[in-house]
N, C-alpha and C positions, 0 to 999 in steps of 0.2 A: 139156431142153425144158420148156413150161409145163406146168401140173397137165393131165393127161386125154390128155396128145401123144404120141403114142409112133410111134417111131422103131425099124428093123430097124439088127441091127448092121453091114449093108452097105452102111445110107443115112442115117447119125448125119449130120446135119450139120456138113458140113467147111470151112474157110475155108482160102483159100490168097491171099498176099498175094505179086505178081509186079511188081516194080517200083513205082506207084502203082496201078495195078489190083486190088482183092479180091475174089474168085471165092467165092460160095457156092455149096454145091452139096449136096442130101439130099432124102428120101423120109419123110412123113409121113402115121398116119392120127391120126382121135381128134378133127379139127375140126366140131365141130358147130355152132359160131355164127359169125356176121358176126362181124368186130371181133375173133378170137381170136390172142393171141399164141402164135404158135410155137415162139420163142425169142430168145434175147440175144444180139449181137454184141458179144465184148470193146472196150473201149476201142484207137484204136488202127488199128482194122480197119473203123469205121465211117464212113459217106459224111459228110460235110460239110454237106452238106441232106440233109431226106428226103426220099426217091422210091421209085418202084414198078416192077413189073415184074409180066407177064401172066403167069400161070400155067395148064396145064390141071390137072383132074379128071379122075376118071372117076367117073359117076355107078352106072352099069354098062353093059353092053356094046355097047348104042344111043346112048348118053348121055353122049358126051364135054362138059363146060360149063368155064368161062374163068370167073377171078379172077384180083384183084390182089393181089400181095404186094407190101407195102410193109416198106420197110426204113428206117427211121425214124435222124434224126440222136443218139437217146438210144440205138439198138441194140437196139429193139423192130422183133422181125420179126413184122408182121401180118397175119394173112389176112383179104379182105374181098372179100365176095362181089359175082359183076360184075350181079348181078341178085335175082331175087327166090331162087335155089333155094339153100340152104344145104346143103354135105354132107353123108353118113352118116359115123356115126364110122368106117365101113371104107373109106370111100373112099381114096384112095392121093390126095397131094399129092406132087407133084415141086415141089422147090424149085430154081429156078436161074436165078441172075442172078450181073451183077458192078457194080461203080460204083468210080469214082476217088475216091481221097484225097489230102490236100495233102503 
């Protein structure tokens, strides 16, 4: 992952490629800014275009908020927040999308 992300060894971000379909799938804290990268998708395993997918947070226990992760056609996984509030570094991100390739 990028500098500051950290990652439990039961939610390392996994990729699983099923016919043209690739499945990412992990558990992240450590994002504190808009705009921060996550992590890299090998060549290969990446979408065609980039695009995004809705993620939640948890802010704490009242406080469930919604971003976007974008998964960029360079293999930049982004996080970018769907409004004004930006995570704590312990907030937990669930990662989980899929997108087609050629």
């Amino acid at each position: 992952g990028a500098a500051g992300i950290n990652f439990s060894a039961a939610w390392v971000p996994k990729l699983r490629r099923i016919g043209k379909t690739v499945h990412l799938r992990g558990l992240c804290t450590g994002v504190t800014a808009n705009q921060t990268q996550i992590c890299t998708i090998p060549a290969g395993y990446r979408p065609p275009a980039g695009g995004h997918a809705y993620v939640g947070y948890c802010g704490n226990a009242d406080d469930v908020r919604a971003a976007r992760l974008f998964v960029e056609d360079t293999g930049e996984v982004i996080f970018r927040s769907a409004g004004a509030k930006i995570p704590a570094s312990s907030d937990p991100i669930l990662i989980t999308t899929s997108w087609l390739i050629d």
